[in-house]
PyMOL commands that place a pseudoatom at each C-alpha (Angstrom):
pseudoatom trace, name=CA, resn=UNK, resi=1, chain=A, elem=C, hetatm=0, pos=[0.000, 0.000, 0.000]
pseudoatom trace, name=CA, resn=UNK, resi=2, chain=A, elem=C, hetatm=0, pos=[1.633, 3.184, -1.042]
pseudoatom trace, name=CA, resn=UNK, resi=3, chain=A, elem=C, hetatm=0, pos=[-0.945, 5.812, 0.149]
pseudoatom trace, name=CA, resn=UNK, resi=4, chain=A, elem=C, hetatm=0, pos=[-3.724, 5.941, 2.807]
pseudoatom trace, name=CA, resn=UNK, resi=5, chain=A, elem=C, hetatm=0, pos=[-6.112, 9.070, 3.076]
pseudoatom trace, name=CA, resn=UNK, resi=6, chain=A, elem=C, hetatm=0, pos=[-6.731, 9.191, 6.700]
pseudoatom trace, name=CA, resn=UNK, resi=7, chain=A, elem=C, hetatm=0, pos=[-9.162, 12.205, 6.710]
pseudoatom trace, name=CA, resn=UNK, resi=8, chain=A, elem=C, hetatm=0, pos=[-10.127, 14.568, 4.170]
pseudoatom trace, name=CA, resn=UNK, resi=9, chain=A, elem=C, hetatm=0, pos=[-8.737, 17.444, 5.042]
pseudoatom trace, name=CA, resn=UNK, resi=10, chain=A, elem=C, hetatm=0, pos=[-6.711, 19.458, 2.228]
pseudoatom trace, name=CA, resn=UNK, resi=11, chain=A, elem=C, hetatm=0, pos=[-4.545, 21.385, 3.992]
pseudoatom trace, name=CA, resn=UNK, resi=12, chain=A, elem=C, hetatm=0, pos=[-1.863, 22.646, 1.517]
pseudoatom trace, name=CA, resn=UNK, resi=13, chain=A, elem=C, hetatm=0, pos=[1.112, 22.421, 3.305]
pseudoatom trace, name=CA, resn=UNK, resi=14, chain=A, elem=C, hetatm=0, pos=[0.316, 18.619, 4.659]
pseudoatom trace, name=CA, resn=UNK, resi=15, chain=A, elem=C, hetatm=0, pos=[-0.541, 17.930, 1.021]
pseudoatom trace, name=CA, resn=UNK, resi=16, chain=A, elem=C, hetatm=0, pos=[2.890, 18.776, -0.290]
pseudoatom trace, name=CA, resn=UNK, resi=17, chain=A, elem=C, hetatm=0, pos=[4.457, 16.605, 2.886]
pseudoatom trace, name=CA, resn=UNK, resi=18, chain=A, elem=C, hetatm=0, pos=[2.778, 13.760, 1.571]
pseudoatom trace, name=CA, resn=UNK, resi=19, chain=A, elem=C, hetatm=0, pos=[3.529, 13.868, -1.823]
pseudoatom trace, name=CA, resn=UNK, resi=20, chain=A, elem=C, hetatm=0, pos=[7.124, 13.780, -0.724]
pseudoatom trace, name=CA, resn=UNK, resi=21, chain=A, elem=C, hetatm=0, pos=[6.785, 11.224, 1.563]
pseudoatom trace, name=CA, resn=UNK, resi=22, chain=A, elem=C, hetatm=0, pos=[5.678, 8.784, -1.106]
pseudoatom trace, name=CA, resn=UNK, resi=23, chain=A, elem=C, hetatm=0, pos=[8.266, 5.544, -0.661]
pseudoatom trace, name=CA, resn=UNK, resi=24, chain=A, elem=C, hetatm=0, pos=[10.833, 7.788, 1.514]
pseudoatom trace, name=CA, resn=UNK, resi=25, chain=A, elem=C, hetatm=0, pos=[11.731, 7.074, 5.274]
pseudoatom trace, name=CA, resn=UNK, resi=26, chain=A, elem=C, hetatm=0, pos=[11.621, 9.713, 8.087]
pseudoatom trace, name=CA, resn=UNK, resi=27, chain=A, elem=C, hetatm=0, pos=[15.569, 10.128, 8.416]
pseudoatom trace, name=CA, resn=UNK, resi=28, chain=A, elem=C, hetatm=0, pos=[15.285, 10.777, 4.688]
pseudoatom trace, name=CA, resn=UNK, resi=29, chain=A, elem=C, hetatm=0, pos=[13.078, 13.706, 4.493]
pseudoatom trace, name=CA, resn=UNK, resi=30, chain=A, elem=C, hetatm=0, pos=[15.018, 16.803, 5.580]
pseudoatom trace, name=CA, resn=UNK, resi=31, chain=A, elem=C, hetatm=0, pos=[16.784, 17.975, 2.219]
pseudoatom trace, name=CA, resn=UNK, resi=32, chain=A, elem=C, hetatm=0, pos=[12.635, 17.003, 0.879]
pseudoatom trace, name=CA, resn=UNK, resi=33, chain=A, elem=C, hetatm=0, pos=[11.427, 19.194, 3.234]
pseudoatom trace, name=CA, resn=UNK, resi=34, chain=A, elem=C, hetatm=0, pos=[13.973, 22.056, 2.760]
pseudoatom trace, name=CA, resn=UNK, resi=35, chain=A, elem=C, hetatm=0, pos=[12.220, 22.395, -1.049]
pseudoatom trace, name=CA, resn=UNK, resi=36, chain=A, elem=C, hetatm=0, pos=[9.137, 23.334, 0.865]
pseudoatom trace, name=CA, resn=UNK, resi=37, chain=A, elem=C, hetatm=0, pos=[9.468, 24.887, 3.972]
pseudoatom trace, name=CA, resn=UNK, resi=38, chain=A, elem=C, hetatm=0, pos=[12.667, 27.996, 5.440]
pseudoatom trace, name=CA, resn=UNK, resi=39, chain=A, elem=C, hetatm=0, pos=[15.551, 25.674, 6.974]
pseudoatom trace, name=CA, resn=UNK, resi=40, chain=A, elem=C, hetatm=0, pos=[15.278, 27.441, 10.462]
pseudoatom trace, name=CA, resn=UNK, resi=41, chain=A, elem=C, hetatm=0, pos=[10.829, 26.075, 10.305]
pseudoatom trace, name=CA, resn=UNK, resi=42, chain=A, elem=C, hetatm=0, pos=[12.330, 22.224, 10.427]
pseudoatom trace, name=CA, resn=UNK, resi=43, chain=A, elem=C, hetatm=0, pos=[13.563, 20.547, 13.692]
pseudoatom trace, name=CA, resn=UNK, resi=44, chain=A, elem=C, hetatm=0, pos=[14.575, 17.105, 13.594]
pseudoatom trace, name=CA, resn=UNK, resi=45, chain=A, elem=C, hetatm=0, pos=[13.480, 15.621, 17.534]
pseudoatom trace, name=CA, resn=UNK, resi=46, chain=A, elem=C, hetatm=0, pos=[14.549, 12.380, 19.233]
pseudoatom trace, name=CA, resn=UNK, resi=47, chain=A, elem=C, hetatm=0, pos=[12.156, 12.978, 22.267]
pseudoatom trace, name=CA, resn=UNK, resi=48, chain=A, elem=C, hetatm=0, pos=[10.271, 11.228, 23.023]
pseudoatom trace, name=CA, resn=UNK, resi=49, chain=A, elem=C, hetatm=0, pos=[10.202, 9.948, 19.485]
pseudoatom trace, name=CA, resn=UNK, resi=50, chain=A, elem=C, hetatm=0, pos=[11.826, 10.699, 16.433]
pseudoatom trace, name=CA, resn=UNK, resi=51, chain=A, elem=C, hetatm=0, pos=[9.959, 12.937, 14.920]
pseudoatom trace, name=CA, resn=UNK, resi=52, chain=A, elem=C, hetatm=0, pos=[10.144, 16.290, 12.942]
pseudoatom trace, name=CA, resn=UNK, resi=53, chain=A, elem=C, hetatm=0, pos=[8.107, 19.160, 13.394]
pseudoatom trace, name=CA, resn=UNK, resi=54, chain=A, elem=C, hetatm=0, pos=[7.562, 22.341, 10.820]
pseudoatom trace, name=CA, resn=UNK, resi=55, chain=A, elem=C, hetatm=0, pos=[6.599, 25.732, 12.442]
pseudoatom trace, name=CA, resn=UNK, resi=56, chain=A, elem=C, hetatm=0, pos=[4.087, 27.141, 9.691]
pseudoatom trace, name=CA, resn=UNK, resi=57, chain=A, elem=C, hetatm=0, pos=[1.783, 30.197, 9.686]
pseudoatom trace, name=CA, resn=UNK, resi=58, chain=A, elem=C, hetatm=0, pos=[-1.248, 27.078, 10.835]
pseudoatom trace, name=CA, resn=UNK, resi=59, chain=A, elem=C, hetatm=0, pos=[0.479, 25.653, 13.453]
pseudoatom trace, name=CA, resn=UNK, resi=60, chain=A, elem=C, hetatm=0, pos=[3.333, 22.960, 13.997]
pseudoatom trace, name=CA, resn=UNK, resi=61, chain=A, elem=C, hetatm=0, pos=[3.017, 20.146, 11.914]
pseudoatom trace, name=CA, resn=UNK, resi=62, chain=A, elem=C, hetatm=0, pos=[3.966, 17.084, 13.148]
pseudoatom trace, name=CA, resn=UNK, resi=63, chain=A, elem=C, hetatm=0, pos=[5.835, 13.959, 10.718]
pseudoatom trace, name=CA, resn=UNK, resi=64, chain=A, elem=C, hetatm=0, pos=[6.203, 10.766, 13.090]
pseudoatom trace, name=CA, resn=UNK, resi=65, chain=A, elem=C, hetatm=0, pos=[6.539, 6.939, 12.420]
pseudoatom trace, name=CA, resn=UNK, resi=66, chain=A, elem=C, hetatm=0, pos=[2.675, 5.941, 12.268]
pseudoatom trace, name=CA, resn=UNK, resi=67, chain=A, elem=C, hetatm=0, pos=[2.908, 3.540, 15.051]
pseudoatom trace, name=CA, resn=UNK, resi=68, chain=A, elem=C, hetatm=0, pos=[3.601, 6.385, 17.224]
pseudoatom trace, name=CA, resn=UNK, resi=69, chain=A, elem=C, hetatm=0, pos=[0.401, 8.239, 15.954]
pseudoatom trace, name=CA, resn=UNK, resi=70, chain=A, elem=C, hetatm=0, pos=[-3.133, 8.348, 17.407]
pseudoatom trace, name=CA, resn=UNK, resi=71, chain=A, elem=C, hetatm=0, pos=[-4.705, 10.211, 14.863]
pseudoatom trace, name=CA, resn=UNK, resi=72, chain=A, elem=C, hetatm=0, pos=[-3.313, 11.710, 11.670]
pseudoatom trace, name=CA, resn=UNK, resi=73, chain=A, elem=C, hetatm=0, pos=[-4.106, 14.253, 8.745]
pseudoatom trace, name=CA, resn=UNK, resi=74, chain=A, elem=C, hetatm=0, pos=[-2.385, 11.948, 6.493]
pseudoatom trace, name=CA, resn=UNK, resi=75, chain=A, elem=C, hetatm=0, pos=[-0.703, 8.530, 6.769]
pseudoatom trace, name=CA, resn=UNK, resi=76, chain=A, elem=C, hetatm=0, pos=[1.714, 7.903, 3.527]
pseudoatom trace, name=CA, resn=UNK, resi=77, chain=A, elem=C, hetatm=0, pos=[3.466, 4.314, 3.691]
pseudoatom trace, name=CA, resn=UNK, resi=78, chain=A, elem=C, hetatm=0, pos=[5.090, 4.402, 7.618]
pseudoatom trace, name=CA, resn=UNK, resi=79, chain=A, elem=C, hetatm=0, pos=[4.789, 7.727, 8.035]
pseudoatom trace, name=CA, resn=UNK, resi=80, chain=A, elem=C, hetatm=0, pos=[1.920, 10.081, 9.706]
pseudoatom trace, name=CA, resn=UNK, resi=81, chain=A, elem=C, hetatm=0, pos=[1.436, 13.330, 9.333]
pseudoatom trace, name=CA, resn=UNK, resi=82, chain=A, elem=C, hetatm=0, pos=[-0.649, 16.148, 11.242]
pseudoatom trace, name=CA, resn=UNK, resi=83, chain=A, elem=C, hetatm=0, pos=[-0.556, 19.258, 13.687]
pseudoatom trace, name=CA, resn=UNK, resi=84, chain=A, elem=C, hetatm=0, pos=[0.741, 19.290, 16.822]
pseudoatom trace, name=CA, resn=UNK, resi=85, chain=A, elem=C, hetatm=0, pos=[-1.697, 18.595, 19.614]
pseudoatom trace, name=CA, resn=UNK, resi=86, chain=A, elem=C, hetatm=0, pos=[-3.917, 16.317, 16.875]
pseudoatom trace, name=CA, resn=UNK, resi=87, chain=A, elem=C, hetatm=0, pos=[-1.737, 13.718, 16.495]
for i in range(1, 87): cmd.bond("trace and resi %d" % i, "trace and resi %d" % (i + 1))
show_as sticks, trace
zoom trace
């Protein structure tokens, strides 16, 4: 399975995430996410998962291993995606 809408939502900024995210693990995604978003938005996190989240105009989006996920804006392959506090 290569993509799994999670809730309908179009949010612009978590529907570019995903598109990257397509096939690609989290460690992977920084130099991705650097085509989208200002370097100094993106923190990589080890605590108390890995994790990255984006500071955006919306919130902070959050981009964590699915099994670490409640709920999600978007799940692509292993990887969920959604705002801080929703996830």
């Amino acid at each position: 399975m290569k993509y799994v809408k999670v809730n309908a939502v179009a949010d612009k900024d978590i529907q570019k995430i995903a598109k990257i995210t397509v096939g690609k693990k989290l460690v992977d995604l920084r130099p991705l996410l650097e085509t989208i978003f200002k370097k100094k938005a993106i923190d990589f996190v080890f605590s108390p998962v890995a994790h990255f989240r984006i500071k955006t105009s919306k919130g902070i989006i959050v981009i964590v291993n699915k099994k670490y996920a409640d709920k999600a804006e978007k799940i692509v392959d292993e990887i969920a995606i959604g705002y801080e506090g929703k996830i």
